[in-house]
C-alpha positions in Angstrom: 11.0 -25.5 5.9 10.6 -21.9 7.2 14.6 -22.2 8.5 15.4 -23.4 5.2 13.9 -20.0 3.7 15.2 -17.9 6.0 19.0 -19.2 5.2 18.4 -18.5 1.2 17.3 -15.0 2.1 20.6 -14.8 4.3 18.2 -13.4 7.8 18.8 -16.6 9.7 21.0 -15.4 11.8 20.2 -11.6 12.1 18.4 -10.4 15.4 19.1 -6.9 15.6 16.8 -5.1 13.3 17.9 -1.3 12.9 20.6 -1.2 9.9 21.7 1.8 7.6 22.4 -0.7 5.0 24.9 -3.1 5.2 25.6 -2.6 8.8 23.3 -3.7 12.0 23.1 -2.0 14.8 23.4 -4.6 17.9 21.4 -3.8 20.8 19.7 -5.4 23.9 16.5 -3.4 23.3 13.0 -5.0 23.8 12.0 -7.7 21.6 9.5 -8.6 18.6 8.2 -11.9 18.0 7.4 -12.9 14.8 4.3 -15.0 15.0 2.9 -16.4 11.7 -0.9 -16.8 11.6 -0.6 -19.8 9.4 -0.2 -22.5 12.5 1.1 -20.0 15.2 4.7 -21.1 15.3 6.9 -18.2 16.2 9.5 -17.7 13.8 12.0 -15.4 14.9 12.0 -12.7 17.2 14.3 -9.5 16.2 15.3 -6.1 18.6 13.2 -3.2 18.3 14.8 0.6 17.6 15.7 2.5 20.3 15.6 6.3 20.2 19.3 7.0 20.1 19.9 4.1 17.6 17.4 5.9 15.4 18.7 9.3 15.6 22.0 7.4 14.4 20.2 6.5 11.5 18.7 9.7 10.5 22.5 11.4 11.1 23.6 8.2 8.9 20.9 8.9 5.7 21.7 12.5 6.7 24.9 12.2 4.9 24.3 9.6 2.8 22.2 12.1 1.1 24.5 14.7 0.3 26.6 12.0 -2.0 23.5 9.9 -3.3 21.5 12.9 -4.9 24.6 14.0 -6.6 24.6 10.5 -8.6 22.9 11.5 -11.9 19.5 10.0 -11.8 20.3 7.4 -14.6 22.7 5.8 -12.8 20.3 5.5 -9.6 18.1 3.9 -12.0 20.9 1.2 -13.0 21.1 0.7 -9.4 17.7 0.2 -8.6 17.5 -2.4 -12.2 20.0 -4.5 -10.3 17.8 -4.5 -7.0 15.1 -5.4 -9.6 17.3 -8.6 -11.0 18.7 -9.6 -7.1 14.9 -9.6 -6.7 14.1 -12.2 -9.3 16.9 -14.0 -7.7 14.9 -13.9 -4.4 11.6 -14.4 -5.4 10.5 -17.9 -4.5 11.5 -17.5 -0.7 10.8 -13.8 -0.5 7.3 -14.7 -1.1 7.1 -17.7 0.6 8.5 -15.8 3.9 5.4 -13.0 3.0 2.7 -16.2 2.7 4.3 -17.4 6.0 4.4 -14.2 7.9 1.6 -12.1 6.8 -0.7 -15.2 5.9 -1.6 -14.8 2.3 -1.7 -17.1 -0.2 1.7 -18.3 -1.8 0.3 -17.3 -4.8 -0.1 -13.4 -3.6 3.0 -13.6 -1.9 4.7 -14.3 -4.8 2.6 -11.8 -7.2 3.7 -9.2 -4.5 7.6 -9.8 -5.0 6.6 -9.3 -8.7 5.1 -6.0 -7.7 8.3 -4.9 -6.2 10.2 -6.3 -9.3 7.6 -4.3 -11.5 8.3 -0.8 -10.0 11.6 -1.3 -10.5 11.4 -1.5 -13.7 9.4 1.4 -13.9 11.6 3.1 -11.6 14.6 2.7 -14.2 12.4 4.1 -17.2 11.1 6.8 -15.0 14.9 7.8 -13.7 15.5 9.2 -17.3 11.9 11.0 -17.1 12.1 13.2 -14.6 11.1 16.0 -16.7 9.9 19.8 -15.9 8.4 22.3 -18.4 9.7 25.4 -20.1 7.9 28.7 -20.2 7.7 31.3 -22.0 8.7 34.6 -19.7 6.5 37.8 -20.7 10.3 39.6 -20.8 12.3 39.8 -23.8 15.8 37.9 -23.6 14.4 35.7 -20.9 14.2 31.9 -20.4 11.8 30.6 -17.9 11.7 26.6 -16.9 10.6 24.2 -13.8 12.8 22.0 -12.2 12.9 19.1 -9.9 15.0 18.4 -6.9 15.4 15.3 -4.2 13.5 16.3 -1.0 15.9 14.2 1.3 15.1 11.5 3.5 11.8 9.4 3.0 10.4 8.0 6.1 7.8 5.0 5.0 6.0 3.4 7.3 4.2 0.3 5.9 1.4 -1.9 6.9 1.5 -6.0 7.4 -1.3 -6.6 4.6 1.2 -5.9 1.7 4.6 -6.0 4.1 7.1 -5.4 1.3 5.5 -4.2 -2.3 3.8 -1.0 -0.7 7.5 0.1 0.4 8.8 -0.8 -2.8 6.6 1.7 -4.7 7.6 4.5 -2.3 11.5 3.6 -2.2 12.3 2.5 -5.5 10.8 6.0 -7.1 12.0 7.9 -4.1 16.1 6.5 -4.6 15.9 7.1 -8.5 14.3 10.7 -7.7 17.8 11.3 -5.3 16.3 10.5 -1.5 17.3 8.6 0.8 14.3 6.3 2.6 14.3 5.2 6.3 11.7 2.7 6.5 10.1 0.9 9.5 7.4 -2.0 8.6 4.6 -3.0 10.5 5.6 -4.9 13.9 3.5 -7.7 12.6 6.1 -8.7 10.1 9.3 -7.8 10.3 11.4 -10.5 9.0 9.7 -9.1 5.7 11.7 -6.0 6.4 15.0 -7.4 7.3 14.7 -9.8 3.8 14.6 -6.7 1.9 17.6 -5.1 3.2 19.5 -8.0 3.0 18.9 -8.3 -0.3 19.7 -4.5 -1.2 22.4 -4.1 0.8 24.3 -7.3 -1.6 23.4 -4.4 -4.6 24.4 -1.8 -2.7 27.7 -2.9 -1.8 28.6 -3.8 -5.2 27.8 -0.3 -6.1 29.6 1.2 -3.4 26.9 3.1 -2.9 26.9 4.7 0.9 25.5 3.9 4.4 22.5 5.2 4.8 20.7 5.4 1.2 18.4 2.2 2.6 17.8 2.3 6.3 15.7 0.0 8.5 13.9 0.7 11.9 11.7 -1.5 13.6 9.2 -1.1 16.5 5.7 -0.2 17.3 3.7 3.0 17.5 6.5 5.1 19.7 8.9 4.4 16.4 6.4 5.8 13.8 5.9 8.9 16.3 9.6 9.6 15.9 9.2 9.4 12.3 6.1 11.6 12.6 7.2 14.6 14.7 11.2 14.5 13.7 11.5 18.0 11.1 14.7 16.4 9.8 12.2 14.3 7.5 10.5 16.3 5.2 8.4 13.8 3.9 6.5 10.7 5.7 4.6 8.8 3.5 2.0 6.0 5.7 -0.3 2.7 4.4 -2.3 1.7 7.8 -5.7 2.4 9.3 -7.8 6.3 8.8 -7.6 6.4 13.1 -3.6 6.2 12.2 -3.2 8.3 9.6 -5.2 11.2 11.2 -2.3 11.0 14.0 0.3 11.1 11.7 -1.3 13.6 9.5 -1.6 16.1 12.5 1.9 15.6 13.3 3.4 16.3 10.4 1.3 18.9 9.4 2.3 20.7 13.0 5.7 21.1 11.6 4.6 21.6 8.1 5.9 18.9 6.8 4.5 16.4 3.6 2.9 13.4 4.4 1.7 10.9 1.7 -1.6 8.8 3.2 -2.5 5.3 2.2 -5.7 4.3 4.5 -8.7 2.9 4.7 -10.9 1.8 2.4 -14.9 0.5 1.8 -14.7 -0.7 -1.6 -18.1 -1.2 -3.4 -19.0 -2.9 -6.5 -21.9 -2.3 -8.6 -23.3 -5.2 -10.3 -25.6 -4.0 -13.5 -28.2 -5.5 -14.8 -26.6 -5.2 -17.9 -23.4 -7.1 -16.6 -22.0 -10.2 -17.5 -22.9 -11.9 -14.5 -20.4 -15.1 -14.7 -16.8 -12.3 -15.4 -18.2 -10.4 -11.9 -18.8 -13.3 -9.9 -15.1 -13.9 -10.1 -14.1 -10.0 -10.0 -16.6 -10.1 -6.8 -15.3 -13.5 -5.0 -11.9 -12.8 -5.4 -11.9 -8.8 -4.3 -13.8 -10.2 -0.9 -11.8 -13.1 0.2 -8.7 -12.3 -1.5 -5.9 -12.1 1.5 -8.7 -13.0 3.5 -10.1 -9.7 3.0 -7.2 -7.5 4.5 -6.4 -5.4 1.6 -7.3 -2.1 1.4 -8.9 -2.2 -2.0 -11.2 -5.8 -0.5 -14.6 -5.9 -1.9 -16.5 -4.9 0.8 -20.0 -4.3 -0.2 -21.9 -5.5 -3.3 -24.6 -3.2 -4.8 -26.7 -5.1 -7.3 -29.5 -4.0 -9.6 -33.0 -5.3 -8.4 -33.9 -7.6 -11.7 -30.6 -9.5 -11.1 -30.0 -9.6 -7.5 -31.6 -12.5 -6.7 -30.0 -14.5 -9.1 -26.6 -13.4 -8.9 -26.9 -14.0 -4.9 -27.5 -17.2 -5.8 -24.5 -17.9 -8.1 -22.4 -15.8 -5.7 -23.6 -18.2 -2.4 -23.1 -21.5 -4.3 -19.2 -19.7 -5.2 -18.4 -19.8 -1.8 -19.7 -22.9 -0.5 -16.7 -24.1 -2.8 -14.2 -22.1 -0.9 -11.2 -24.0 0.6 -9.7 -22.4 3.5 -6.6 -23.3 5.0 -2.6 -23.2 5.0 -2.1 -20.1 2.6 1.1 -22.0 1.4 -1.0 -24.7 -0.1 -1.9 -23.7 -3.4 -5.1 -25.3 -3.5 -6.4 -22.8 -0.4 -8.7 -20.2 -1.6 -8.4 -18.3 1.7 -5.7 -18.1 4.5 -5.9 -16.8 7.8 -6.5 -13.5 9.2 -3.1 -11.7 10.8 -3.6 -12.4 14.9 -6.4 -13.2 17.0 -7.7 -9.3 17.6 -8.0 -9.5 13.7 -10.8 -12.6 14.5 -12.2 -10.4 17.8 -12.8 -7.7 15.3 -14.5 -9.6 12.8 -17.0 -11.5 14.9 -17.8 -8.4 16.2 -18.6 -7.2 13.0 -20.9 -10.2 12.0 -23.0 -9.4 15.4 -23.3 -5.9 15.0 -24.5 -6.3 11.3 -27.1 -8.6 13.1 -28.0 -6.7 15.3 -28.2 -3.4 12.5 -31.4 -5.9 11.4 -28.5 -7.8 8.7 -29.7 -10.6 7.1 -26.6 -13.4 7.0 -26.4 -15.4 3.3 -23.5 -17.0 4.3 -22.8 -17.8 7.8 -19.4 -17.2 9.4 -17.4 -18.1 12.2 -13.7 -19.7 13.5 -12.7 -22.6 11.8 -11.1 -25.1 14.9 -9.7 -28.6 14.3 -6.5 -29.9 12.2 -5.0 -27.1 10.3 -6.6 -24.1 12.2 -4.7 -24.5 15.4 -3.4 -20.8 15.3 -7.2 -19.7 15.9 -7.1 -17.1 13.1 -8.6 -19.0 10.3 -12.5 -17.7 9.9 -15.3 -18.6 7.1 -15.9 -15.7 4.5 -19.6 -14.3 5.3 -22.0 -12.9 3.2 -24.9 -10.7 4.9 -27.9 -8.1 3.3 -27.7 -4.8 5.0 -28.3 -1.3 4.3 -26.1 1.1 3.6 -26.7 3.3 6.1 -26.0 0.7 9.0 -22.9 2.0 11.0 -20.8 -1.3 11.1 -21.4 -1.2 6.8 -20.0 2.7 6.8 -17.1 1.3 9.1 -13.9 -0.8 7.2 -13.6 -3.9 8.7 -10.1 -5.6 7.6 -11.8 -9.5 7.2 -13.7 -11.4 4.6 -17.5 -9.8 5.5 -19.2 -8.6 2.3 -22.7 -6.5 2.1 -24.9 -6.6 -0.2 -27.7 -4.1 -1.4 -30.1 -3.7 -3.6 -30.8 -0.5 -5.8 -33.4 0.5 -8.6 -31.5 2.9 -11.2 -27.8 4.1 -11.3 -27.4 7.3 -9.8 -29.4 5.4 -6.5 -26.5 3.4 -6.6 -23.4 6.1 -7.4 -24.9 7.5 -4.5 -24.9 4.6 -2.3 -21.4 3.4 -3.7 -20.1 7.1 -2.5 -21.8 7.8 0.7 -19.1 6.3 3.3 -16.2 8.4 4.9 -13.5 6.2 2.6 -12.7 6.8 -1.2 -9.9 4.4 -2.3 -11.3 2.1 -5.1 -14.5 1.1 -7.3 -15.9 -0.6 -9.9 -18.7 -1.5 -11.8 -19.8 -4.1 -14.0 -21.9 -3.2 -16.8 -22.1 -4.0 -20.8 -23.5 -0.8 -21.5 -21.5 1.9 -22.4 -23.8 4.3 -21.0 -23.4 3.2 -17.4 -19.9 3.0 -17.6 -19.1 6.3 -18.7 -21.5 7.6 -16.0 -19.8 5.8 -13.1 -16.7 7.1 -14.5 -17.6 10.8 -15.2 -17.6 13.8 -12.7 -21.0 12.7 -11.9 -20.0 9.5 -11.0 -17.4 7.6 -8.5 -15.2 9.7 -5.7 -13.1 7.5 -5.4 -9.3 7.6 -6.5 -10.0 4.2 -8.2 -12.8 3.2 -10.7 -12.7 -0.1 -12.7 -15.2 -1.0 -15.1 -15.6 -4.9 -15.5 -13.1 -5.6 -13.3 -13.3 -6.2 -9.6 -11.8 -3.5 -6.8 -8.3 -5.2 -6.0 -5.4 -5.8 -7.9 -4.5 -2.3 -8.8 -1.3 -2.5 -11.5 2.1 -0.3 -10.8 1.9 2.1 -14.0 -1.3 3.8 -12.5 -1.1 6.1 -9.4 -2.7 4.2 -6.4 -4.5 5.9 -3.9 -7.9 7.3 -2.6 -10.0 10.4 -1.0 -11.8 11.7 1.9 -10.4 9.2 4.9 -8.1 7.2 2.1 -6.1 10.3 2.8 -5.5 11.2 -0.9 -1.9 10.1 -1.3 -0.8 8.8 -4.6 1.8 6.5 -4.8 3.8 3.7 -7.6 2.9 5.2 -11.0 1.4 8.0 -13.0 3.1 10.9 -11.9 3.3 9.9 -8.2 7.4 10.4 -8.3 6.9 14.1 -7.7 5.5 13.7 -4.4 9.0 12.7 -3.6 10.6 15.6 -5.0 10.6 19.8 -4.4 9.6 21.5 -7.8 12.0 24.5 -8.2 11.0 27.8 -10.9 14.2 29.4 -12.6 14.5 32.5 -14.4 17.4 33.1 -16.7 18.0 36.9 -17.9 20.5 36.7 -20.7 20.7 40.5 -21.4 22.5 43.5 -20.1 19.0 44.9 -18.9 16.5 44.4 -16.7 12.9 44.7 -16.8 10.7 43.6 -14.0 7.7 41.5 -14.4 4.2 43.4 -15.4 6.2 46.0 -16.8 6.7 48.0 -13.3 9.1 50.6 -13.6 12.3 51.4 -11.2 15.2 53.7 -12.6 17.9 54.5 -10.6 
């Protein structure tokens, strides 16, 4: 079946993976195997980026840059609603190749192709928005406005939980805002990668647009340091792990460059007693075991008001006895596997050090073996009591393991909902209007996402995604996020045969 869907996305065939757009770049480099985590088949195995293949791509988007932000931004934005329509084309095997590679369900797989279809229709909307303000000047005969210009080339380096919508929200704004992107996706799946440019290049060509505009590197952690430390790319934008994102941070901040930071995350949910407590079991089930709990907006850790938290522990431990786990691509599964066997090492490591933190486990976990789970990466979802304060709870662990806690009024619980290094997302589920503006106001959540009555995951492309303290408070996808991508410029236009300076200082000649 897999062959099947890799000759509709047109990658059968393709083992090099550096390209500048249409063109690949044939080498005899070192190789990466794709191994799926669904049954452990290999898939495909595709050529890593050497050094001086990758400077020829950053000479190639080097020039490509110089044509592509001349293009009026409207017709960018036709461009990129034709990548939106080739996507739609693509849709069904795109996301069946992300369920098979990356391991979620077909289901997410295919609402993350929608995701990349979704920004590009805000991309194409936005590509007539690019506004800046006028001013007024404080000197007579003057004009005084802001302005926008493209940055250059994008680097995007992407992670395997979400290995193609995440790089859609960067590239699609970045193209219709005049860069060019350079993109390397995580090593874990990089067929995901070579899809996507297959499918933009078809656009591309029929646009004539240049080599270079959408360029494709693959390769481990060396690769991303090139990215990282090269001054030719002014800005790197980065979804992985805080330890990562501190590296890259450093590094680009050495040279001065920007850096846009998507990392970790230690989502909490606070259940009220005022909630509906049958609309959060679902918000709470689904934001813990969703993609096997490897997103970065997971429900990690439950925080439930003492007069309800014995009972909704209940409903929530009978909801996951009903749990089916298995091939992602079966849409009866509720959970798939995790990405690779360090993924499981990490995870039962988890379980035994909430244990031994004095955790009490609800819901027991563990590797699922037998007919089905012969790739070793399948585990059971596991719910455990524990504090707040235990060190494995303040640390993200990228695998279905929630905590829960109990707390006795609602700024106990703000305060245990914000007290771990990571700010990315929040919620709260409450039917009174009181707690939810709380949890919203200044007094409330620090994180860069707060729901009310719905569950931490599942964030939507028209709002600005992205978190503080070790989230590394990038913004990207919608909002205003597109400037991030662009220089802002101040102009001053004197249309008078005098001139005065600014604050009324004086200088005659």
């Amino acid at each position: 079946m897999m062959q099947k869907i890799l000759k509709q996305l047109k990658i059968a065939k393709i083992n090099p993976a550096t390209s500048t757009g249409e063109k690949w770049m044939e080498s005899k480099s070192d190789l990466i195997h794709s191994i799926s985590p669904v049954d452990g088949s290999k898939i495909a195995a595709v050529r890593t980026t050497t050094r001086s293949e990758y400077d020829k791509v950053v000479q190639s988007a080097s020039k490509a840059f110089e044509s592509w932000r001349l293009m009026p931004a409207p017709k960018r934005g036709e461009i990129v609603r034709q990548i939106g329509d080739e996507l739609r084309k693509f849709k069904a095997p795109l996301g069946q190749l992300v369920s098979y590679e990356m391991g979620k369900s077909l289901q997410e797989g295919l609402g993350e192709v929608q995701e990349m279809i979704d920004i590009c229709d805000f991309a194409v909307g936005l590509s007539r928005q690019l506004y800046g303000l006028t001013m007024h000047s404080e000197r007579p005969g003057h004009r005084m406005y802001e302005q926008y210009h493209p940055l250059g080339i994008v680097g995007i380096i992407s992670a395997f939980n979400f290995p193609v919508a995440v790089w859609s929200w960067n590239t699609m704004l970045a193209w219709v805002c005049g860069d060019v992107c350079i993109w390397k996706p995580s090593e874990k799946a990089p067929l995901c990668g070579i899809a996507c440019q297959q499918i933009i290049s078809n656009v591309f060509k029929r646009n004539q647009v240049p080599e270079g505009v959408s360029c494709l590197i693959n390769g481990g952690r060396e690769v991303g340091e090139w990215l990282s430390h090269d001054p030719r790319i002014p800005l790197l934008s980065a979804t992985g792990s805080t330890r990562m994102g501190k590296a890259i941070g450093a590094a680009v901040g050495e040279r001065l460059g920007r850096s846009l930071l998507e990392l970790g995350g230690n989502n909490a949910i606070i259940i009220s007693e005022h909630a509906d407590l049958d609309m959060s079991l679902i918000g709470c089930v689904f934001g813990a075991v969703g993609t096997a709990g490897q997103r970065c907006t997971s429900t990690r850790r439950l925080i439930i008001h003492e007069k309800v938290y014995k009972k909704f522990t209940e409903k929530l431990v009978n909801a996951y006895k009903q749990l089916k786990i298995g091939n992602p691509l079966d849409q009866e599964n509720h959970v798939g596997p995790l990405i690779d066997k360090d993924a499981v090492a990490a995870y039962l490591q988890a379980i035994e050090a909430a244990k031994a933190e004095g955790g009490k486990v609800l819901v027991e976990g563990g590797v699922l073996k037998g007919k089905g789970y012969e790739s070793g990466c399948y585990v059971k979802p596991a719910v455990i009591e524990a504090k707040n304060s235990f060190k494995i709870v303040q640390h993200e662990t990228f695998a279905p393991i929630l905590y829960l806690m109990k707390y006795k009024n609602l700024d106990e619980a703000i305060a245990m909902q914000n007290d771990v290094p990571q700010g990315l997302s929040s919620a709260i589920m409450t039917l009174n209007m009181r707690e939810s503006e709380q949890f919203l106001s200044h007094a409330g959540s620090d994180c860069g996402i707060a729901n009310v009555n719905i569950g931490t995951s599942g964030a939507e492309i028209g709002g600005a995604f992205g978190g503080e303290k070790e989230t590394g408070g990038g913004r990207e996808s919608g909002s205003d996020a597109w400037k991030v991508y662009m220089r802002r410029q101040t102009n001053t236009i004197n249309f008078t045969n005098k001139l005065p300076l600014a604050q009324g200082i004086k200088f005659d000649l």
